[in-house]
N, C-alpha and C positions, 0 to 999 in steps of 0.2 A: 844699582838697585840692591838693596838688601834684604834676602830673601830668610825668612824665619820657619821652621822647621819646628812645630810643639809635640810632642805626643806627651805620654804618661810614662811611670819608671821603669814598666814592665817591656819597654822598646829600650833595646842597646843603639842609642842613636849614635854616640863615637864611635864604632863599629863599621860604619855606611863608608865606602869611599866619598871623596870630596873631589871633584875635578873645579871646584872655583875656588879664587881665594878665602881665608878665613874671614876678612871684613866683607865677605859677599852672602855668606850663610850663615845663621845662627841658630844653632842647638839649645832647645828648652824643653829641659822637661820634667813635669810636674808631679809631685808622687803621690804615689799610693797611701792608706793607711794599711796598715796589717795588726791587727786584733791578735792577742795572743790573754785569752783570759779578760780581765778586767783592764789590761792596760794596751796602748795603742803606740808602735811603732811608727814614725813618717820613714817610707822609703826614700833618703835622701843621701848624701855627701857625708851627715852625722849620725847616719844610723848606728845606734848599740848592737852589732851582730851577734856577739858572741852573748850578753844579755838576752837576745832575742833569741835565740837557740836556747840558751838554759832555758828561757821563762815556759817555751813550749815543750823541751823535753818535762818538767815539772806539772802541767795542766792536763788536764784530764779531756776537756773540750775541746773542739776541732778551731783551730783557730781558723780566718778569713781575713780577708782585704776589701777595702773599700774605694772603690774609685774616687778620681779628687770632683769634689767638687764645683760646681759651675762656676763659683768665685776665684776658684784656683787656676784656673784657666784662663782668665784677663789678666 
């Protein structure tokens, strides 16, 4: 059986010990938006960090995150 493990980006899921094999658990997980100003971040594998750091040292407004969406989840 293969057992699927989802959260969102804000959980370090490769972090967790694994006592079953790799093809028995699968790690997904879906990310956040992060709002910095007018433009939007995906918390992902290809996020701009260092982009993402300038754009909010530069903004005057608090930047936020947005949970993913119900879509993002299927």
């Amino acid at each position: 059986m293969i057992w699927n493990i989802v959260a969102d980006s804000s959980c370090d899921l490769h972090s967790l010990p694994v006592k079953a094999g790799d093809d028995e658990i699968r790690f997904v997980s879906v990310p956040f938006i992060i709002t910095v100003g007018k433009t939007d971040f995906v918390d992902d594998d290809s996020v701009d960090r260092d982009g993402m750091v300038d754009a909010m040292e530069q903004e005057k407004t608090a930047s936020h995150t947005t949970c993913p969406a119900p879509a993002a989840w299927v």
